[in-house]
N, C-alpha and C positions, 0 to 999 in steps of 0.2 A: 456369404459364409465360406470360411474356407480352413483347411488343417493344416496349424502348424507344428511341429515336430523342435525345434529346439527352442528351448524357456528355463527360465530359473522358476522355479515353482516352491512358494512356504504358505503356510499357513499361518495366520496374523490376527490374533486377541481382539477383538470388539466386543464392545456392552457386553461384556459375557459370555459371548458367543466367539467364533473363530469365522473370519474370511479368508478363501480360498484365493489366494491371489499368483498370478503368470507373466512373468518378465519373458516378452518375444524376445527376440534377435535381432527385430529391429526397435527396441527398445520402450515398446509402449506395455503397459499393465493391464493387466485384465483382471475379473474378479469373475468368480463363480455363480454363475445366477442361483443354483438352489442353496447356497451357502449363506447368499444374503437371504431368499425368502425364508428359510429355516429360522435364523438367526433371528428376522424379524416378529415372526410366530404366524407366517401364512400356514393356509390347510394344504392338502394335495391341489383340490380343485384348485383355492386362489393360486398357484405354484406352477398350473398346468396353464390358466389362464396367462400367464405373468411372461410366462416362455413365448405363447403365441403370439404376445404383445412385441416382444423383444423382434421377434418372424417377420412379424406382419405391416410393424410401424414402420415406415419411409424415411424417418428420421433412425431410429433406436438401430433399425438393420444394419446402419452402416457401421454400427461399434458394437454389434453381436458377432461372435467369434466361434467354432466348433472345435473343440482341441482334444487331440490325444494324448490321453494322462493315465499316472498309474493314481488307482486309488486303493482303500482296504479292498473295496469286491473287483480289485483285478485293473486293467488297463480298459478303460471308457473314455468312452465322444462326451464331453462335455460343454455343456453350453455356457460361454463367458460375454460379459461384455467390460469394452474397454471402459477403464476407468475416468475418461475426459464425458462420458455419457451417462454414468453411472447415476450422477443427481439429477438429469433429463427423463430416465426412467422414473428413479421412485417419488420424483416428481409427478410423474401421471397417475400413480393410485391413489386414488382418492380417496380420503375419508369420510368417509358414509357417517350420517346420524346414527345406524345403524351399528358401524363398528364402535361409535364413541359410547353408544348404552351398553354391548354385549362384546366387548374386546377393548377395551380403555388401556389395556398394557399392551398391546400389538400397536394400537395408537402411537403411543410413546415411544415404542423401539422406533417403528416406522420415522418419527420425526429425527429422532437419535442419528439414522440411517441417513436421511437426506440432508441431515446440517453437516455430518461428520466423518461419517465411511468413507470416503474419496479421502481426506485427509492421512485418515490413518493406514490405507495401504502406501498412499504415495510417500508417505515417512517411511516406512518398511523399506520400501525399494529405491526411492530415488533418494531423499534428504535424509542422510545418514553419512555426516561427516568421519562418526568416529573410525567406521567400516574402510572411508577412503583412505584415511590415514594410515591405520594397520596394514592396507596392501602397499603403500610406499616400501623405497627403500630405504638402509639407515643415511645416507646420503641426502633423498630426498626428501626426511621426514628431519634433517638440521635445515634444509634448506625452508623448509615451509613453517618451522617454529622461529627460525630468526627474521624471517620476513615477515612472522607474525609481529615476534615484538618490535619490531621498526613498527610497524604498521600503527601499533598500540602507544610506541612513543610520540609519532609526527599525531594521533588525533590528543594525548592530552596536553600536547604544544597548542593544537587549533583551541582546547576548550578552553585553555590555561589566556590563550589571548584573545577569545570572544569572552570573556568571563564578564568585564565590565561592559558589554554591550549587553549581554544576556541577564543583569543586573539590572540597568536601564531600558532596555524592553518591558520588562517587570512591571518596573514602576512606573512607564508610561502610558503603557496598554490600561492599566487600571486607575491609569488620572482622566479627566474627562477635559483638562486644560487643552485649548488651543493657544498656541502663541506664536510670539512672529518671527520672524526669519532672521531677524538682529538679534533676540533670545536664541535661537537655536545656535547660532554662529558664536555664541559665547558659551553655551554646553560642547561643542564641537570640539572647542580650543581645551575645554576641561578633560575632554576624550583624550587629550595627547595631538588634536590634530590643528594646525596654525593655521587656519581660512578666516579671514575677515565677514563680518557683513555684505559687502560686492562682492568677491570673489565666491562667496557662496551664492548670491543670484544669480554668478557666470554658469556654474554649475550646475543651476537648476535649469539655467537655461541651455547646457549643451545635453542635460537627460532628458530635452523635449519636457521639461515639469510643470515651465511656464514659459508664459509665449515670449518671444525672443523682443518684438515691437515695444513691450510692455509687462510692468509686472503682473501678470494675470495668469492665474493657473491654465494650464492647458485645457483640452476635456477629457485627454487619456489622464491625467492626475486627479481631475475630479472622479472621473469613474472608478481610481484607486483609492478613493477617501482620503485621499494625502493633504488635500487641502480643504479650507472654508473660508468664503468670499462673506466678511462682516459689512455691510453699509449702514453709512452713518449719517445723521443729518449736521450741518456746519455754519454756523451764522456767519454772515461775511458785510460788509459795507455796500454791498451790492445784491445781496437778500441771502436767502439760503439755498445753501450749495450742497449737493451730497457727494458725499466721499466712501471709499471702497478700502477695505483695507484685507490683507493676506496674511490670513496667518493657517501657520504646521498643527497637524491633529496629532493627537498621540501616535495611531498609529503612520503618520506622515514622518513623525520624527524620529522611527524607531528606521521606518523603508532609508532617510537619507541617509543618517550616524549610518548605519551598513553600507551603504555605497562609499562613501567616502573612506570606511574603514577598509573597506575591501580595494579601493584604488589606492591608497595609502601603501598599503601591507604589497601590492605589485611595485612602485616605486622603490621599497625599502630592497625588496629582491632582485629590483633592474641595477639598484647602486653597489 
């Protein structure tokens, strides 16, 4: 525990209630321990317990804090803990059978407190765009709107030319069809993209898909679900023969049309 003297210090709206929250100098937050037990509806006793918890725990001590602050009764040591610890603590009180019969609304806050307080200071202090904006200058506040709308044109370029793939993901992901690699090489060419039948087993074969020896999936593409290995039985003049055949799962067909779109779309920008 130790006292530090320069912070930005507000008070921050919760369930109802307000957190006492402390921007150090070096940049971390803090929050008020009797602000949140207040807020949560502890007694004195649970409040005086809950400090000693903060003292005493091996863990909780290392993000308990003692700060000198002004408050309404004058300038006081108060006791904080950082906000990276904050759902560690109220994660350790426990809810007793006890509180759920005779306090079922301290209950509540209490859960309120541990999914969400941590959120809402660190909005206060740190993710507050609109805050950073206003302290630019008028200089750098053209430079950060025009970068924005670049920014905002090149992704409805991206969505504008994944659209047909993200159309066929769609519809593939929700067909249950397997089919073969001479089907997919003829959806490929409907994508805008010129690859044959071979030239597309070259391909699977340089993304390790399937084994280079032989048409046969790899096992890093079985472990992706990209593929299924159907056998079949085959009458021949010579008895029966069984046969293997390979074909692209929905989601296999959805993993290649992307790779190829996306090699594609770097040759168009190499020429």
């Amino acid at each position: 525990m130790s006292i530090v003297e320069s912070y930005e210090q507000k008070l921050v709206e919760f369930n109802g209630s307000e957190l006492l929250g402390v921007k150090t100098d070096d940049g971390k937050v803090y929050v008020g321990v009797r602000w949140v037990c207040e807020g949560i509806g502890l007694t004195e006793d649970q409040m005086k317990n809950e400090r000693k918890r903060i003292k005493n725990d091996v863990v909780l001590n290392k993000g308990g804090l003692n700060l000198t602050l002004p408050t309404n009764g004058g300038i006081q040591d108060i006791l904080t803990i950082d906000v990276e610890y904050l759902p560690l603590w109220l994660a350790k009180i426990s809810i007793t059978p006890t509180m759920k019969d005779n306090s079922p609304e301290v209950v509540d806050k209490l859960i309120e407190y541990q999914l969400k307080a941590k959120d809402a200071l660190a909005q206060a202090f740190i993710h507050n765009p609109a805050n950073q904006y206003l302290m630019l200058s008028e200089e750098d506040r053209a430079i950060a709107y025009f970068t924005q709308m670049k920014e905002k044109k090149l992704l409805e370029v991206k969505i504008e030319e994944y659209k047909p793939l993200i159309t066929f993901a769609e519809t593939a992901l929700k067909s249950s069809d397997n089919i073969l690699v001479r089907e997919l090489s003829k959806i490929v060419q409907d994508e805008g993209i010129n690859i044959g039948e071979k030239k597309l087993y070259q391909k699977l074969r340089d993304w390790k898909l399937i084994l280079s020896s032989q048409r046969e999936p790899s096992q890093y593409a079985m472990n992706l679900n990209l593929f299924v290995v159907e056998e079949n039985t085959v009458n021949t003049p010579y008895g029966v023969k069984l046969s293997t055949t390979i074909k692209v799962t929905p989601k296999g067909q959805v993993y290649i049309i992307e790779k190829l779109k996306k090699e594609h779309s770097k040759q168009l920008v190499a020429n």
